[in-house]
SELO-72590 format. One record per residue (C-alpha): residue number from 0; x, y, z; chain. Coordinates in Angstrom, 2 decimals. Layout:
# SELO-72590
<r><num>NUM</num><px>X</px><py>Y</py><pz>Z</pz><cadena>A</cadena></r>
...
This chain:
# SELO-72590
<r><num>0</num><px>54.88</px><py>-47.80</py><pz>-41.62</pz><cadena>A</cadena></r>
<r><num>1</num><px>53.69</px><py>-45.04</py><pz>-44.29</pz><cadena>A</cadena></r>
<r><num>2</num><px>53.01</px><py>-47.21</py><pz>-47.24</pz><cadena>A</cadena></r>
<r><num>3</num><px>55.24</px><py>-47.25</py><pz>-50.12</pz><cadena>A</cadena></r>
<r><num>4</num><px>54.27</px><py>-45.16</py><pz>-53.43</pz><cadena>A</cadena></r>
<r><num>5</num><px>54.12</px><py>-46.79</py><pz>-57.02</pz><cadena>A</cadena></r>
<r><num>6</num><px>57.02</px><py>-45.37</py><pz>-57.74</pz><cadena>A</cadena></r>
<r><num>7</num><px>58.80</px><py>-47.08</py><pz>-54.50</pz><cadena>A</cadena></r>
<r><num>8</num><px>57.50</px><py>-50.07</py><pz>-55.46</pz><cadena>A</cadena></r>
<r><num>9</num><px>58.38</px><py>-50.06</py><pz>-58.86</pz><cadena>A</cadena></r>
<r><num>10</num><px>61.95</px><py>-48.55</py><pz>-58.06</pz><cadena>A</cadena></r>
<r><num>11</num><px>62.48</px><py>-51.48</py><pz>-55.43</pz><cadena>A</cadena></r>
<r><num>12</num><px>61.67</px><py>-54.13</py><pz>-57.93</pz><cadena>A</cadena></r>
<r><num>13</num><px>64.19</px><py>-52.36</py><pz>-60.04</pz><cadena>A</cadena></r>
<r><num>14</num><px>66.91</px><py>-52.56</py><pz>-57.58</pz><cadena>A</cadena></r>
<r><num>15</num><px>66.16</px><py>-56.24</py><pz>-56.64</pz><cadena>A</cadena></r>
<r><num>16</num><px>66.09</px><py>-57.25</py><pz>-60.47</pz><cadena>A</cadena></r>
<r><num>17</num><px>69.85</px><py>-55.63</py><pz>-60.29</pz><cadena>A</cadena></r>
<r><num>18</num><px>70.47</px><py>-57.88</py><pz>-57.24</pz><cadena>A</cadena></r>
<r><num>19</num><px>69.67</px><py>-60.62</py><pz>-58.65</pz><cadena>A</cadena></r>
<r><num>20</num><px>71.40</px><py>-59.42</py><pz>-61.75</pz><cadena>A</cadena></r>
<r><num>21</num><px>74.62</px><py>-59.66</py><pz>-59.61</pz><cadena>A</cadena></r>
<r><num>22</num><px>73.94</px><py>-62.41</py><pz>-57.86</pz><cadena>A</cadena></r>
<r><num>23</num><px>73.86</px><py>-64.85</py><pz>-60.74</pz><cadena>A</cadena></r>
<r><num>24</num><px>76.04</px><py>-63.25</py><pz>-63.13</pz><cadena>A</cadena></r>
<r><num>25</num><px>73.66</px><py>-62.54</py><pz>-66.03</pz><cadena>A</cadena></r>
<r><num>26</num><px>75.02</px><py>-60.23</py><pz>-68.25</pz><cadena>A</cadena></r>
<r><num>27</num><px>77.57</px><py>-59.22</py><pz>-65.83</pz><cadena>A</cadena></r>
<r><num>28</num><px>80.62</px><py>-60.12</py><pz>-63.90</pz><cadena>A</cadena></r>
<r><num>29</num><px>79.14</px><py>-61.98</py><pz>-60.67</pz><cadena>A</cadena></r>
<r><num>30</num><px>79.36</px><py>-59.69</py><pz>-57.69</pz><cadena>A</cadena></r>
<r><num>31</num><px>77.63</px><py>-60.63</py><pz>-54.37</pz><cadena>A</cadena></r>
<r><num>32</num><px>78.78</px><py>-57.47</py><pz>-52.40</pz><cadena>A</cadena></r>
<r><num>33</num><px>76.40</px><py>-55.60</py><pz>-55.03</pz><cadena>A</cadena></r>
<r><num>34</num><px>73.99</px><py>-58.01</py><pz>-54.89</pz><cadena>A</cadena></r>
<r><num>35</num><px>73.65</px><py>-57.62</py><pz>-51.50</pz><cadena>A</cadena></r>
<r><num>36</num><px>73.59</px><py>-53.86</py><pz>-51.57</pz><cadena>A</cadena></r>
<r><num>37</num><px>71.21</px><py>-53.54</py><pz>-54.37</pz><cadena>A</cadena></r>
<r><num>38</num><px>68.94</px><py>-56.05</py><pz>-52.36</pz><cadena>A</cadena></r>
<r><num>39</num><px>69.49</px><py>-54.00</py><pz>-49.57</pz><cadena>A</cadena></r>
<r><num>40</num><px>68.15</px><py>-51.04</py><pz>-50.97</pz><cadena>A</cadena></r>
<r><num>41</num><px>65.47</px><py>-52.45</py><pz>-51.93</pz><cadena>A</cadena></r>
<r><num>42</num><px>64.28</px><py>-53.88</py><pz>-49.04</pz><cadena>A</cadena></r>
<r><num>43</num><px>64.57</px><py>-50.63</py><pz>-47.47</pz><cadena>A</cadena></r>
<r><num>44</num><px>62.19</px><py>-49.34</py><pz>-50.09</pz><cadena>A</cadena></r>
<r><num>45</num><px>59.81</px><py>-52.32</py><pz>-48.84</pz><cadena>A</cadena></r>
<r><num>46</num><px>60.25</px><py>-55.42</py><pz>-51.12</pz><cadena>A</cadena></r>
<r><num>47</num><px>59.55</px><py>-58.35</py><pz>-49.67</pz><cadena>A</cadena></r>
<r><num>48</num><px>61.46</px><py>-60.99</py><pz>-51.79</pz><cadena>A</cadena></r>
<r><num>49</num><px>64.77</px><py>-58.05</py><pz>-50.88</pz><cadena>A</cadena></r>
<r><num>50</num><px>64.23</px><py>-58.71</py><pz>-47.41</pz><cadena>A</cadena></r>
<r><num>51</num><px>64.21</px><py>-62.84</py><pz>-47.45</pz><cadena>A</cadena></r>
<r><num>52</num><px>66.95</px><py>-62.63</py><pz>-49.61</pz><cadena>A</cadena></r>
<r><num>53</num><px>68.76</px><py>-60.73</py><pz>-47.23</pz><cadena>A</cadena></r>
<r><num>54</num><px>68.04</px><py>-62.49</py><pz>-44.41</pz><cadena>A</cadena></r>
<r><num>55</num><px>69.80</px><py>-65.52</py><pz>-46.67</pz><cadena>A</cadena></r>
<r><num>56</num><px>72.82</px><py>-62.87</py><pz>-47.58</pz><cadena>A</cadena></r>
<r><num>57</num><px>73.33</px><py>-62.95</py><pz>-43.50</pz><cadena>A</cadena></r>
<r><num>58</num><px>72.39</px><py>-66.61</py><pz>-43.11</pz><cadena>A</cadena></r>
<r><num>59</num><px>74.78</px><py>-68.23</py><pz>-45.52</pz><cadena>A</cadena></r>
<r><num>60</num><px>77.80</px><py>-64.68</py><pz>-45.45</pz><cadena>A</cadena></r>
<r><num>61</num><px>76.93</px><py>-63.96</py><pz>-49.30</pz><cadena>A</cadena></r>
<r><num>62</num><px>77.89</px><py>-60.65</py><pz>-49.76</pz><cadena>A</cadena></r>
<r><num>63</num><px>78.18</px><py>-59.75</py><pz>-46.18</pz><cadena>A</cadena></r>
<r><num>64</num><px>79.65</px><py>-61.21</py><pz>-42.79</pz><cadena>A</cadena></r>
<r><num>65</num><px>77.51</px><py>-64.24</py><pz>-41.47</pz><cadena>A</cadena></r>
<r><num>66</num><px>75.24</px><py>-62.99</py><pz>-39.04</pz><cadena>A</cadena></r>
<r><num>67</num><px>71.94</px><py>-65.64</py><pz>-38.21</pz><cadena>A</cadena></r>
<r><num>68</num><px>70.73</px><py>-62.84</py><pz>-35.81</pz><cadena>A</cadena></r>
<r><num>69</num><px>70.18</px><py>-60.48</py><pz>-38.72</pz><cadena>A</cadena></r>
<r><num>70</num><px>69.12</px><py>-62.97</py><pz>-40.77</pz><cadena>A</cadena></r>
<r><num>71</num><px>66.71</px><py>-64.07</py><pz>-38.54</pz><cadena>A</cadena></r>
<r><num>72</num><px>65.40</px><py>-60.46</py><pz>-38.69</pz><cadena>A</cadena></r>
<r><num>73</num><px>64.99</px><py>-59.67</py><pz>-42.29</pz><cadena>A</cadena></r>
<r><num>74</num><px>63.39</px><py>-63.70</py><pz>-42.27</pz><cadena>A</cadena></r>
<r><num>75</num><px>60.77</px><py>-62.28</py><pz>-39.91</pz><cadena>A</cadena></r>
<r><num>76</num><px>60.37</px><py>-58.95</py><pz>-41.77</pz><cadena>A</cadena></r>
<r><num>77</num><px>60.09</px><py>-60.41</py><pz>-45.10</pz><cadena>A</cadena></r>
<r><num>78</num><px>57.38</px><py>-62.95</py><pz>-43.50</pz><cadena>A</cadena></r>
<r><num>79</num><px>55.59</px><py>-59.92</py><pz>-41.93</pz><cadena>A</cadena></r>
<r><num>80</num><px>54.91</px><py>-58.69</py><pz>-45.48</pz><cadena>A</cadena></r>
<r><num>81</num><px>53.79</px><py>-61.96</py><pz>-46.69</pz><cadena>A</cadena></r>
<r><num>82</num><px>56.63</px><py>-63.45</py><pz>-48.38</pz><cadena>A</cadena></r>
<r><num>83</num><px>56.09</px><py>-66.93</py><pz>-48.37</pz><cadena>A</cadena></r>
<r><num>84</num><px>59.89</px><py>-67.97</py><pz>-48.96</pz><cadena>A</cadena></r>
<r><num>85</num><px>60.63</px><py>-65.49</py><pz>-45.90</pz><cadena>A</cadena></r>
<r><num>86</num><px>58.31</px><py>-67.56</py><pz>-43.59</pz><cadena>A</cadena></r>
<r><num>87</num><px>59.46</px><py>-71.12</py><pz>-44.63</pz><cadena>A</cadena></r>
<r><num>88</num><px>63.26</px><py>-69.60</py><pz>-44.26</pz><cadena>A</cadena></r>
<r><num>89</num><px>61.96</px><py>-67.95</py><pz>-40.95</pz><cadena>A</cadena></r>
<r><num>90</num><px>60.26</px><py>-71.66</py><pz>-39.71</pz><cadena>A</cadena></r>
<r><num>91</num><px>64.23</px><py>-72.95</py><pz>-40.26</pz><cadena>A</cadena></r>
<r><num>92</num><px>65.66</px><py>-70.32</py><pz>-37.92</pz><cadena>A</cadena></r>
<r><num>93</num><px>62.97</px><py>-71.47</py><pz>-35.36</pz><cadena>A</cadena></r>
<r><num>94</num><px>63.84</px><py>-75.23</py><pz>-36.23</pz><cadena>A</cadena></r>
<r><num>95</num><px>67.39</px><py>-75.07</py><pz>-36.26</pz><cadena>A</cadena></r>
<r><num>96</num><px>67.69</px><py>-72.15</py><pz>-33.00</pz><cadena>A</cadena></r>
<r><num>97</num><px>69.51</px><py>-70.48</py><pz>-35.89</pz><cadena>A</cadena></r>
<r><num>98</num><px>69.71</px><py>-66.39</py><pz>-35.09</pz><cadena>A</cadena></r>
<r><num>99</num><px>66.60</px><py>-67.01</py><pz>-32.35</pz><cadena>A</cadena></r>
<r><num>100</num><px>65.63</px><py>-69.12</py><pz>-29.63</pz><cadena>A</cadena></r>
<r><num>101</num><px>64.73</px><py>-72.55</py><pz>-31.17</pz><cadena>A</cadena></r>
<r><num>102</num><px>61.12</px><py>-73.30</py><pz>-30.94</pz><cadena>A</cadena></r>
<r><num>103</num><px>59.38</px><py>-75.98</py><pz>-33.20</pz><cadena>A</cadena></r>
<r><num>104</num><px>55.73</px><py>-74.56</py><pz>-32.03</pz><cadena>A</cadena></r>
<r><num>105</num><px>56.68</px><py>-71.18</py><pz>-33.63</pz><cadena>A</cadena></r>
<r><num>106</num><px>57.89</px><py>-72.88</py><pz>-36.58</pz><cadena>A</cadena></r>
<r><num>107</num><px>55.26</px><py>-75.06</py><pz>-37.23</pz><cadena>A</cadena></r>
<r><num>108</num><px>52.93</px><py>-72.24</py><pz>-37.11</pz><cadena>A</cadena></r>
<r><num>109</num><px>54.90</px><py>-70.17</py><pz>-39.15</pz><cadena>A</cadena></r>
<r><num>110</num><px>54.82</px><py>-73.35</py><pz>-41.89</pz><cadena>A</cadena></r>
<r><num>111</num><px>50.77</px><py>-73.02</py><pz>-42.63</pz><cadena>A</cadena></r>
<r><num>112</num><px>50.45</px><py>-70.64</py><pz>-45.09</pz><cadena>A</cadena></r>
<r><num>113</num><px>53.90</px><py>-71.95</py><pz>-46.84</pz><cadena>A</cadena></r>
<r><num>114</num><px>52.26</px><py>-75.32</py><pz>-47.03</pz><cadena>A</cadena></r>
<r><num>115</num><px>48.48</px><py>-73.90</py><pz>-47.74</pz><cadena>A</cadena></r>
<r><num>116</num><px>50.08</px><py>-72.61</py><pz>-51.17</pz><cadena>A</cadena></r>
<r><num>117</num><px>52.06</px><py>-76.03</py><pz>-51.91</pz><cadena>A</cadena></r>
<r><num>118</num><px>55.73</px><py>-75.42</py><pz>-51.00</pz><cadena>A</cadena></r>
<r><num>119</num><px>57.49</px><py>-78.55</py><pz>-51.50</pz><cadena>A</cadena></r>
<r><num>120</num><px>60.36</px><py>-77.82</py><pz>-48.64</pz><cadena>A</cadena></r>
<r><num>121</num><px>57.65</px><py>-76.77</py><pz>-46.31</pz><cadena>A</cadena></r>
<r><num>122</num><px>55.56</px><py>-80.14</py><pz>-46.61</pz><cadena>A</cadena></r>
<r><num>123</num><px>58.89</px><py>-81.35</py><pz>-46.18</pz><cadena>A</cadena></r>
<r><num>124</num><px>59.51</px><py>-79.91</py><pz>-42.74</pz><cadena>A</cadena></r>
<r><num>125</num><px>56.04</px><py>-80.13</py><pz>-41.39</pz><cadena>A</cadena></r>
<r><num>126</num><px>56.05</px><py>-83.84</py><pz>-42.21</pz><cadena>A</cadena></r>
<r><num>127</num><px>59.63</px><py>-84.09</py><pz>-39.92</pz><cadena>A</cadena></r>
<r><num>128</num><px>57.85</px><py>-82.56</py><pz>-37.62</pz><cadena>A</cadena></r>
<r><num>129</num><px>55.17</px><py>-84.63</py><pz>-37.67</pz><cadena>A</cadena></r>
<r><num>130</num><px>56.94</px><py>-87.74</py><pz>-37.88</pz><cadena>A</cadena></r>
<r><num>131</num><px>59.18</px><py>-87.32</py><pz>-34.73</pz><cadena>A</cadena></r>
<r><num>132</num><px>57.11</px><py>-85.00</py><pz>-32.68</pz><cadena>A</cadena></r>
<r><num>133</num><px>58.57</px><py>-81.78</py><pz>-33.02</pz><cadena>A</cadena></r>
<r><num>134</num><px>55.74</px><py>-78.94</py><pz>-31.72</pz><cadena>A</cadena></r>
<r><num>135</num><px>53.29</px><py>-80.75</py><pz>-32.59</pz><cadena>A</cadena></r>
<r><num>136</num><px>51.74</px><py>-84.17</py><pz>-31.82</pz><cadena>A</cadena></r>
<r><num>137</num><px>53.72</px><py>-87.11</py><pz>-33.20</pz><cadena>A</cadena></r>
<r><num>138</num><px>51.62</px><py>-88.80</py><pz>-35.89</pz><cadena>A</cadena></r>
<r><num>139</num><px>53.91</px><py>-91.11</py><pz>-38.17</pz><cadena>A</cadena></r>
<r><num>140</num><px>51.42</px><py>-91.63</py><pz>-41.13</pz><cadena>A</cadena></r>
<r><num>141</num><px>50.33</px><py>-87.63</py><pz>-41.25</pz><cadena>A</cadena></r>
<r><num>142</num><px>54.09</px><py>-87.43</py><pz>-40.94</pz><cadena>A</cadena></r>
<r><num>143</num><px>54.44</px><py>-89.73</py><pz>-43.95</pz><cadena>A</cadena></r>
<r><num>144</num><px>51.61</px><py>-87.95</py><pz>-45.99</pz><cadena>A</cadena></r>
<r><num>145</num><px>53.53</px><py>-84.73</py><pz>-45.90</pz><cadena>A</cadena></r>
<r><num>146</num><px>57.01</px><py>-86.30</py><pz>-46.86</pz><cadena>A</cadena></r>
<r><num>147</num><px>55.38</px><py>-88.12</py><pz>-49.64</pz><cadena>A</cadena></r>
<r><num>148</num><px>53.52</px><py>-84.31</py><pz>-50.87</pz><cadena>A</cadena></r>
<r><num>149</num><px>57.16</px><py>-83.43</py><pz>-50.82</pz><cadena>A</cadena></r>
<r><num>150</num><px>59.17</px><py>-85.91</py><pz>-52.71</pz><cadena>A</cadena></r>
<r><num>151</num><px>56.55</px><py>-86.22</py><pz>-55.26</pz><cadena>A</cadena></r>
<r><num>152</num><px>57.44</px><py>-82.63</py><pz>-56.14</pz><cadena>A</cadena></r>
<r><num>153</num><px>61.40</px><py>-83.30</py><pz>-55.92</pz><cadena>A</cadena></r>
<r><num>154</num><px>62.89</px><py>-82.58</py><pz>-52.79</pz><cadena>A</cadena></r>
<r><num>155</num><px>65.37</px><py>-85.03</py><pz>-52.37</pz><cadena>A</cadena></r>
<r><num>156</num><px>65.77</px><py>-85.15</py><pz>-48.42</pz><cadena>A</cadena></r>
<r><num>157</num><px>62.12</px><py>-86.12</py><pz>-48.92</pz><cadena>A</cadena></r>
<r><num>158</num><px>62.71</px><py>-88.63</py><pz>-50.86</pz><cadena>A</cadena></r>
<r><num>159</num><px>65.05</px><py>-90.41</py><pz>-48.92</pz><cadena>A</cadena></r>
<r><num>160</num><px>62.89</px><py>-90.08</py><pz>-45.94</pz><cadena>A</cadena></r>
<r><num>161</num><px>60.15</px><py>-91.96</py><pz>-47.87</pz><cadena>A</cadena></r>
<r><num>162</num><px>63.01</px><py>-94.03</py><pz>-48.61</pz><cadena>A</cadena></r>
<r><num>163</num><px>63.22</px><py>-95.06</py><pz>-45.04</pz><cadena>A</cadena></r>
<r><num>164</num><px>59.84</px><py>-95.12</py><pz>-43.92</pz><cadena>A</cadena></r>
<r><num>165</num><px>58.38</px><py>-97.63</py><pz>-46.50</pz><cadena>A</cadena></r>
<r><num>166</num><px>62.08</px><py>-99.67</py><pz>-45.52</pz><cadena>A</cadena></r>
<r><num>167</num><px>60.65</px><py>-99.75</py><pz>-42.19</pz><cadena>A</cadena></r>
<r><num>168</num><px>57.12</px><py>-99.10</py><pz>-42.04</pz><cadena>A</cadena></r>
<r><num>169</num><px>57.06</px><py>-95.99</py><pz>-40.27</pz><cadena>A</cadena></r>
<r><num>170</num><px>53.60</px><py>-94.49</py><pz>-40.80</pz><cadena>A</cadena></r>
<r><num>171</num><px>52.72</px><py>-96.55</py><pz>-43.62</pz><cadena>A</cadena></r>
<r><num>172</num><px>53.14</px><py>-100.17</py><pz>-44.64</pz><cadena>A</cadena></r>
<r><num>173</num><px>56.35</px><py>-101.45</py><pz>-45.31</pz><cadena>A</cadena></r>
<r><num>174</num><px>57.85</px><py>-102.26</py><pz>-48.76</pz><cadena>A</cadena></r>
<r><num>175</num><px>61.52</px><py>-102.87</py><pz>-49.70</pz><cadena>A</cadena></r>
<r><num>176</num><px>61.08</px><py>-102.54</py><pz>-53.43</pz><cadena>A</cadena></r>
<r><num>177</num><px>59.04</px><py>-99.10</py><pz>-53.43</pz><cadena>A</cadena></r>
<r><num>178</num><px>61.59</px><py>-98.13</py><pz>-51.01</pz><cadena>A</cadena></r>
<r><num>179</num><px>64.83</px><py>-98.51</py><pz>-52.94</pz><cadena>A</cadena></r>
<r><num>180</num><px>62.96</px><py>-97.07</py><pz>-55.99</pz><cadena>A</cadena></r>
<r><num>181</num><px>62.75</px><py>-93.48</py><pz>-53.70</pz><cadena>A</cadena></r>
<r><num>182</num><px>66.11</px><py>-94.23</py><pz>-52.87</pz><cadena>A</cadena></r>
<r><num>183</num><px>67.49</px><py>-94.03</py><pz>-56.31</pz><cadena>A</cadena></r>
<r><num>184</num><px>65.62</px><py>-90.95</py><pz>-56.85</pz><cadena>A</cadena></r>
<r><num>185</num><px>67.13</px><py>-89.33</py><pz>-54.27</pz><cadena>A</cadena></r>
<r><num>186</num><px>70.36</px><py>-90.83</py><pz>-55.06</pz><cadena>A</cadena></r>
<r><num>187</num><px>70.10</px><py>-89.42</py><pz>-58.52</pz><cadena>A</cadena></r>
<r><num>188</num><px>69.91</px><py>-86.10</py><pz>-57.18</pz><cadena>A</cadena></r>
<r><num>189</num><px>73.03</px><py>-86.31</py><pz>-54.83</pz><cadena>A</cadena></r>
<r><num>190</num><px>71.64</px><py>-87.66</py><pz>-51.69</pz><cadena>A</cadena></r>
<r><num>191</num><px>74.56</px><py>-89.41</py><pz>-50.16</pz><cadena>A</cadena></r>
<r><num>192</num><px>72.48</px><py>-91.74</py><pz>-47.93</pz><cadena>A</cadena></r>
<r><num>193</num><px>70.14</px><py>-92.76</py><pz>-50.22</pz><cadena>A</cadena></r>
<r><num>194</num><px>72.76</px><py>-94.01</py><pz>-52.54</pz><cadena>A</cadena></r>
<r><num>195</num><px>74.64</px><py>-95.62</py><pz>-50.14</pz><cadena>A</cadena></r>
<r><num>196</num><px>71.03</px><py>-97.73</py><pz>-49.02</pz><cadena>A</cadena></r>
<r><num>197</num><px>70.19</px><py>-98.61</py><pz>-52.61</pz><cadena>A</cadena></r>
<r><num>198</num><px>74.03</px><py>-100.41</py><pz>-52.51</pz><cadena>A</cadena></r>
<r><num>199</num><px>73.15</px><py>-101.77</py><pz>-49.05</pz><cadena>A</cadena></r>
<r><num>200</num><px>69.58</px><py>-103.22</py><pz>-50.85</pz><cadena>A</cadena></r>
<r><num>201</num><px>71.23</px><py>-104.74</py><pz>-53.91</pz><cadena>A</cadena></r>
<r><num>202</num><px>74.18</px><py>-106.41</py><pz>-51.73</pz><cadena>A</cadena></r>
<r><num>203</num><px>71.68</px><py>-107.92</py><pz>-49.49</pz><cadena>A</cadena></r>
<r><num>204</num><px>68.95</px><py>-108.67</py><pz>-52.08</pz><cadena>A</cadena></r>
<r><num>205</num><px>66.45</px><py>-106.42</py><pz>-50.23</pz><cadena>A</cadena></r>
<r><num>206</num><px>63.42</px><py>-105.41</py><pz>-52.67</pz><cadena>A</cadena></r>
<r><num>207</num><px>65.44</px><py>-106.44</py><pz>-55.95</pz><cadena>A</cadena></r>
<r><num>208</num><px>67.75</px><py>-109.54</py><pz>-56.79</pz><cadena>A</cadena></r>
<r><num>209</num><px>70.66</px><py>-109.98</py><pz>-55.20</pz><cadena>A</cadena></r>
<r><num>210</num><px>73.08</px><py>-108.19</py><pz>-57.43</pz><cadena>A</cadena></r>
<r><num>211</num><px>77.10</px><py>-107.54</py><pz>-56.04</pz><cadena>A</cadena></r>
<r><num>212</num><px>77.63</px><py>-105.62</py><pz>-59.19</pz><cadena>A</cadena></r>
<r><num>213</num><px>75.00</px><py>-103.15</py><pz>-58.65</pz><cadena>A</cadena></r>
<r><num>214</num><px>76.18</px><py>-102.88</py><pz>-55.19</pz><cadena>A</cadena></r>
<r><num>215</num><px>79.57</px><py>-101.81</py><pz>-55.91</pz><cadena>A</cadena></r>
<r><num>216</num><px>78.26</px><py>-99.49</py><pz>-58.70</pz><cadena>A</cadena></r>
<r><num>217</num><px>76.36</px><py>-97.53</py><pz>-55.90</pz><cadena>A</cadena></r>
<r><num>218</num><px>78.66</px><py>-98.06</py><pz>-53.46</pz><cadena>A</cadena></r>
<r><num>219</num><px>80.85</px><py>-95.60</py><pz>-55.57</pz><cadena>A</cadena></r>
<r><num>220</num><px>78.48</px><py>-93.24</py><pz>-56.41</pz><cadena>A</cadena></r>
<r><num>221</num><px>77.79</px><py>-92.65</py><pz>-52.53</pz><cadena>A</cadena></r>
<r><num>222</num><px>81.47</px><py>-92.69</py><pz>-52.28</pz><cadena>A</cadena></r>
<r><num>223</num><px>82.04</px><py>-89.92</py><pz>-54.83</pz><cadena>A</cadena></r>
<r><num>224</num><px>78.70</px><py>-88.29</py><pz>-53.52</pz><cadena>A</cadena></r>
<r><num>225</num><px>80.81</px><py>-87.76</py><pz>-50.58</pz><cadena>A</cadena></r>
<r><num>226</num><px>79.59</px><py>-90.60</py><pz>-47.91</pz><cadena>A</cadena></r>
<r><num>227</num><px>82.04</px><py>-91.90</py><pz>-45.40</pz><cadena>A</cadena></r>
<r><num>228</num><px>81.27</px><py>-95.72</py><pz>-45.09</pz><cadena>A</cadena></r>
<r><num>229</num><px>80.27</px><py>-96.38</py><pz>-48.86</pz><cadena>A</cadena></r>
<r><num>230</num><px>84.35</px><py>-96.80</py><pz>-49.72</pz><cadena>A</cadena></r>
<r><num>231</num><px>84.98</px><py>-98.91</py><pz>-47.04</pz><cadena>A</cadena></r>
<r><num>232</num><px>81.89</px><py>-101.20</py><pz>-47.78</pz><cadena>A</cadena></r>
<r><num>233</num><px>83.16</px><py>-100.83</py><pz>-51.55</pz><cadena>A</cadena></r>
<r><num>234</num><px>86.84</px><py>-102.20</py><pz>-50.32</pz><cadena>A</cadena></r>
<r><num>235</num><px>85.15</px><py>-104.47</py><pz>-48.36</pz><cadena>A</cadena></r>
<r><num>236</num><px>82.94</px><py>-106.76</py><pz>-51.16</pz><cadena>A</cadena></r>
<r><num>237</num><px>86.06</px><py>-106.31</py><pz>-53.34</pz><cadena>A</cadena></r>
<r><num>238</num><px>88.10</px><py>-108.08</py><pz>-50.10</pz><cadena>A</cadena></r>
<r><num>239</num><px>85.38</px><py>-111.50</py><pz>-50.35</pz><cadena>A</cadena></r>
<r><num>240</num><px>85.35</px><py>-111.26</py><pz>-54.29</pz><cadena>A</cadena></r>
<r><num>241</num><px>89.62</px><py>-111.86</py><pz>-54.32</pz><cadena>A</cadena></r>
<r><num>242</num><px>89.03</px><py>-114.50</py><pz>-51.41</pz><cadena>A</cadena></r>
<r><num>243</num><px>86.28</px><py>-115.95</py><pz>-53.46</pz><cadena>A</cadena></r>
């Protein structure tokens, strides 16, 4: 590939500014068809950051027609220039089997240099991977480590799984009441489950005092948050408070 001139490169960044102009709606009406064309041309004019974000466009049918195939290709081609979202988002194809054949060993490899420059969602993965064995050797407290990198930075998935794994004492030692604190951080940042275990913790009196109010006040946020059970264990401690 004949490398690009400055005034490619500065034309591409140009184009993807516009893109992401369009995308979000700043200063204009929202339009993801030109976003997608604008980042299009630019990728074509070799920006990296245009070519993960189309691989996203085709991932997720912004713009376009959902295609993971495609996706999967601009992924690897904005990894092959060194785009570090473009490899994490490339690792998830591989993960998931999404637009390529699933393989956790290619994903985990393609995860290093993601996690060597602090990504949260990568140490996120790579510690899934780690903790159920997923291309790689199952090790529950590296596994833990890498969760914990995670939800100290704010991903809430991470969170939760800390959540869980100090609940249990998978890879580390177990404790309820650190565990429903990572719960309600999670919680507080829409994770379903979470909420729904912090209810489950003050109902039972699991790392905090007993506390049926509390319950039913988390109970409906995982209810609202969209959880299936949490309105059913909500009608259900409103059912032995009448009898009561």
């Amino acid at each position: 590939m004949q490398k690009a001139s400055h005034y490619q490169k500065k034309e591409a960044k140009r184009l993807f500014a516009k893109s992401t102009q369009y995308y979000n709606g700043d200063g204009v009406r929202r339009n993801w068809r030109l976003a997608f064309s604008f980042a299009k041309r630019a990728a074509a004019l070799g920006e990296a950051t245009a070519m993960d974000a189309l691989g996203s466009c085709y991932m997720y049918g912004i713009g376009v027609k959902r295609n993971p195939v495609r996706a999967a290709r601009f992924y690897k081609q904005g990894a092959t220039n060194g785009n570090l979202s473009g490899q994490y988002n490339l690792a998830l194809s591989y993960a998931d089997g999404s637009g390529v054949r699933r393989s956790y060993r290619k994903a985990v490899k393609l995860l290093q240099k993601p996690v060597q420059q602090g990504m949260p969602e990568a140490f996120h993965m790579l510690g899934r991977f780690y903790r159920f064995g997923k291309g790689v050797t199952k090790n529950t407290r590296k596994g833990y480590r890498l969760l914990l990198r995670a939800a100290q930075q704010g991903v809430p998935d991470a969170m939760f799984s800390v959540g869980y794994c100090l609940s249990r004492g998978e890879g580390t030692n177990p404790n309820a009441k650190e565990a429903i604190e990572w719960y309600k951080r999670a919680a507080r940042k829409g994770h379903k489950e979470a909420a729904y275990n912090v209810a489950n913790f003050y109902e039972t009196g699991r790392g905090v005092n007993q506390n049926l109010k509390a319950a039913k006040r988390w109970y409906r946020t995982a209810a609202r948050l969209g959880d299936g059970d949490a309105q059913h264990s909500l009608d259900r401690l409103n059912t032995v408070n009448v009898g009561r």
